[in-house]
C-alpha positions in Angstrom: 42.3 -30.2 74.2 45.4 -30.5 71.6 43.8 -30.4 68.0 47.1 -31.0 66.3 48.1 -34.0 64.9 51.6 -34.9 63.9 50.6 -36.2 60.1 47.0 -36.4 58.2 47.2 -40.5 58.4 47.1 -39.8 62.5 44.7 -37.1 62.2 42.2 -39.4 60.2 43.0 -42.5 62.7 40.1 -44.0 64.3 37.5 -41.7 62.5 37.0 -43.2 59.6 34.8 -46.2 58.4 33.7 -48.1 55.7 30.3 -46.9 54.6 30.8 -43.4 55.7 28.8 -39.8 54.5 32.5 -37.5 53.7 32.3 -33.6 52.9 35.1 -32.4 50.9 35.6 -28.8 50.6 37.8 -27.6 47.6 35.7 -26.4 44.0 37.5 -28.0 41.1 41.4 -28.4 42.4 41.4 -25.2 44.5 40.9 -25.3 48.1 41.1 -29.1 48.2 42.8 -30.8 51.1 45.3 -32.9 49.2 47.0 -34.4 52.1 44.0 -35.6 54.0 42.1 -37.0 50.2 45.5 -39.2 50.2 45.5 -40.3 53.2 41.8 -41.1 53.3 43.1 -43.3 50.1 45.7 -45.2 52.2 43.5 -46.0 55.0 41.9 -48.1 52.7 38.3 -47.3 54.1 35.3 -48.5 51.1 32.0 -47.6 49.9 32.2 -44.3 50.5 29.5 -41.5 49.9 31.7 -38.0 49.3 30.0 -34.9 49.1 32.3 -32.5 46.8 31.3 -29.8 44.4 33.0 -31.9 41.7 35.2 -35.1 41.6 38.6 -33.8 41.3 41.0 -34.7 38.3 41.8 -38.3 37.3 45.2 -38.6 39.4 44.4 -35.7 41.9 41.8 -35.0 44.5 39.1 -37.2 44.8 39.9 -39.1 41.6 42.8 -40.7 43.3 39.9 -42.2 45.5 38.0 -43.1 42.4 40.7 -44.9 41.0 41.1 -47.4 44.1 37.0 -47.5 44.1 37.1 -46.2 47.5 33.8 -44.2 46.5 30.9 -46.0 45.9 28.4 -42.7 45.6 29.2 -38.6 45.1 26.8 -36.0 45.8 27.6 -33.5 43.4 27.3 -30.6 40.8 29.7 -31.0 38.1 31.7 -33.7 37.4 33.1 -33.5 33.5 37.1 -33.1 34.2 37.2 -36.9 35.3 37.2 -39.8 32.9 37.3 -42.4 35.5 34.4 -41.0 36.5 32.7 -40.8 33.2 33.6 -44.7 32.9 32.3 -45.3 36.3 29.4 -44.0 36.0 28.3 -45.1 32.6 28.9 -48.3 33.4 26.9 -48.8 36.1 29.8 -48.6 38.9 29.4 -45.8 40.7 26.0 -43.5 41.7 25.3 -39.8 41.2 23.4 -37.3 42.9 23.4 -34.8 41.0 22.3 -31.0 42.7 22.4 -27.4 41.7 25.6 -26.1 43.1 23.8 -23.4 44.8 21.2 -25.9 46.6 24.7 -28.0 47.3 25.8 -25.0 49.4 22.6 -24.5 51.0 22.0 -28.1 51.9 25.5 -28.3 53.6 25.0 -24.8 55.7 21.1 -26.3 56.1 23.4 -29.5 57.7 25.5 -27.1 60.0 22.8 -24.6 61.3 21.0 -27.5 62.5 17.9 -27.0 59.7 17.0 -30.3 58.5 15.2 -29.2 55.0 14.2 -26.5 53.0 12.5 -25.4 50.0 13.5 -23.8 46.7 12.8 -23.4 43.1 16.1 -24.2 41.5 15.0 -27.8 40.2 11.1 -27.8 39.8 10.5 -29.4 36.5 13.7 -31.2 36.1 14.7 -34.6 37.3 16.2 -33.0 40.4 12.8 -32.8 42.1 11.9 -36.2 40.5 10.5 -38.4 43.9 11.4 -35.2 46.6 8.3 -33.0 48.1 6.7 -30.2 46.3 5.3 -26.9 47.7 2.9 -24.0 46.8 4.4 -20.6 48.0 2.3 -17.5 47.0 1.4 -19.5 43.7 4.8 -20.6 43.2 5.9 -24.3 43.4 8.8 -25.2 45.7 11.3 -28.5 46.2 12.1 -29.7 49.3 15.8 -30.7 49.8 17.1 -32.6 53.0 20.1 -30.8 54.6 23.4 -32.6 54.6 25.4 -33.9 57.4 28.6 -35.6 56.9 30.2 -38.2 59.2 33.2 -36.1 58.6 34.2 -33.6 56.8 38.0 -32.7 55.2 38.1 -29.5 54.9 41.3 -27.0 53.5 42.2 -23.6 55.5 45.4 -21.0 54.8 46.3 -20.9 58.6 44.2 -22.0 61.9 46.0 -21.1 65.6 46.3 -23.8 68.2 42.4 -23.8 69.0 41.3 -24.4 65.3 40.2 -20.7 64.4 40.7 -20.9 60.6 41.6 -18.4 57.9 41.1 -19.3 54.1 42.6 -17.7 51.3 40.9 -16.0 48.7 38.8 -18.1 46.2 40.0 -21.1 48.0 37.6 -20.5 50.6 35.0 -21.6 48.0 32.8 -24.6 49.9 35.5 -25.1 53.0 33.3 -23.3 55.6 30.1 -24.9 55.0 31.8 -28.4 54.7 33.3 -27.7 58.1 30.2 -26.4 59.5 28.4 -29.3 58.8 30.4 -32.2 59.5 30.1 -34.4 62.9 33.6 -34.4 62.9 36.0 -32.1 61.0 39.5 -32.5 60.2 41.3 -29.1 58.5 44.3 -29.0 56.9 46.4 -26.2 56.7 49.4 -24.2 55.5 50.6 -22.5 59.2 49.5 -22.9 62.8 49.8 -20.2 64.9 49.3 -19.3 68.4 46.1 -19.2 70.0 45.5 -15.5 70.1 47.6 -14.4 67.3 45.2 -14.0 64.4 43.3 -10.9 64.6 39.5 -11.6 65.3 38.0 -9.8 62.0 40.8 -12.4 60.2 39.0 -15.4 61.6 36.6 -16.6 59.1 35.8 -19.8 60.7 35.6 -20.4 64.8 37.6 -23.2 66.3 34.3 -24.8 68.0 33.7 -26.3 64.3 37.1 -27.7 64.0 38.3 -31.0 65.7 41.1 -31.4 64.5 44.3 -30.3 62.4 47.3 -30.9 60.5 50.4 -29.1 59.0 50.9 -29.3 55.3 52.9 -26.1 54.6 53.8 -27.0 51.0 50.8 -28.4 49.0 51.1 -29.0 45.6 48.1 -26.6 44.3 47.8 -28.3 41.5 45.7 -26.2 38.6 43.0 -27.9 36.7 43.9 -26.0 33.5 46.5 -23.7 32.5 45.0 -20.9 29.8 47.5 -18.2 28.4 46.3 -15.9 26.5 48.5 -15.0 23.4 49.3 -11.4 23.2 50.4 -9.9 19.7 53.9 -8.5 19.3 54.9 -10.9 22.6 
């Protein structure tokens, strides 16, 4: 089975839908899959539902799809670097559900280990647990939160070989594994392709069965959220 595609419009081609449930790994601007967000945008697809730890910048990562109101709904945990989102959403436009990024995590590895639910304390008391199930534990009260299970999933990888092992890079690993994990379909997009074989097993941090498909971006812009230098005396 060839999980290469020639270009991240082909590798998105008859997959998406209007109305989908998308994961997007990436946490702020790092580890996002730039090519794939654009073409999602081009596609011209609609009321969307994206799962992301936060919605990008206001002309990068998912705020490009925020600007062409390709989103009608994002599942996230922070969300205060976009001001088209800010507008959006106080005006009524566009939904939030807001989660704990740590119960984010959990309910997308919950999604891709097959566990449809589970309980925790992060929320009790707040208005995350506001209409969701509560639990006694040994005298402690527990929230239920459903697992999530995208229709598919973009997901951003350093280098997979030719059966969609993946390797990520650092920090920009971030939520990439879990997206991909959980996602009926996952498209990765990557930096190299190598041979089937070629990366050493302890280097794959992610096995190929998760993976359906993948495309080549070896330059991506990287863009960072915000440059901080720190002014040294005497420099």
């Amino acid at each position: 089975m060839n999980k290469i595609y020639p270009s991240a419009a082909e590798a998105l081609k008859g997959i998406v839908a209007d109305g989908q449930l998308f994961g997007v790994g990436g946490f702020g601007l790092c580890g996002i899959p730039e090519a794939l967000i654009a073409a999602l945008r081009d596609s011209g697809v609609q009321n969307l539902t994206a799962i992301s730890n936060n919605a990008g910048v206001d002309d990068f990562g998912l705020g490009i799809l925020l600007q062409t109101r390709q989103i009608k709904k994002m599942i996230s945990s922070y969300v205060g670097e976009n001001k088209e989102f800010e507008r959006q959403y106080l005006a009524g436009e566009l939904a939030l559900e807001f989660t704990p990024q740590g119960t984010l995590a959990e309910k997308l590895r919950a999604g891709g280990a097959g566990i449809p639910a589970f309980f925790t304390k992060t929320g009790v008391g707040t208005l995350v647990a506001e209409g969701k199930e509560l639990r006694e534990f040994d005298g402690e009260t527990y929230v239920m939160e459903r697992a999530l299970v995208p229709d598919v999933s973009l997901v951003k990888a350093h280098r997979a070989d030719k059966s969609g092992n993946l390797q990520f890079r650092y920090t920009s690993r971030n939520f990439n594994p879990a997206v991909a994990m959980a996602g009926k379909i996952c498209v990765v997009e990557v930096e190299e392709i190598v041979e089937t074989g070629e990366m050493h097993p302890d280097s794959v941090h992610l096995p190929g069965i998760y993976v359906h498909r993948i495309v080549l971006n070896a330059s991506p812009e990287k863009r960072i959220e915000k440059r901080t230098i720190t002014e040294k005396a005497g420099v």
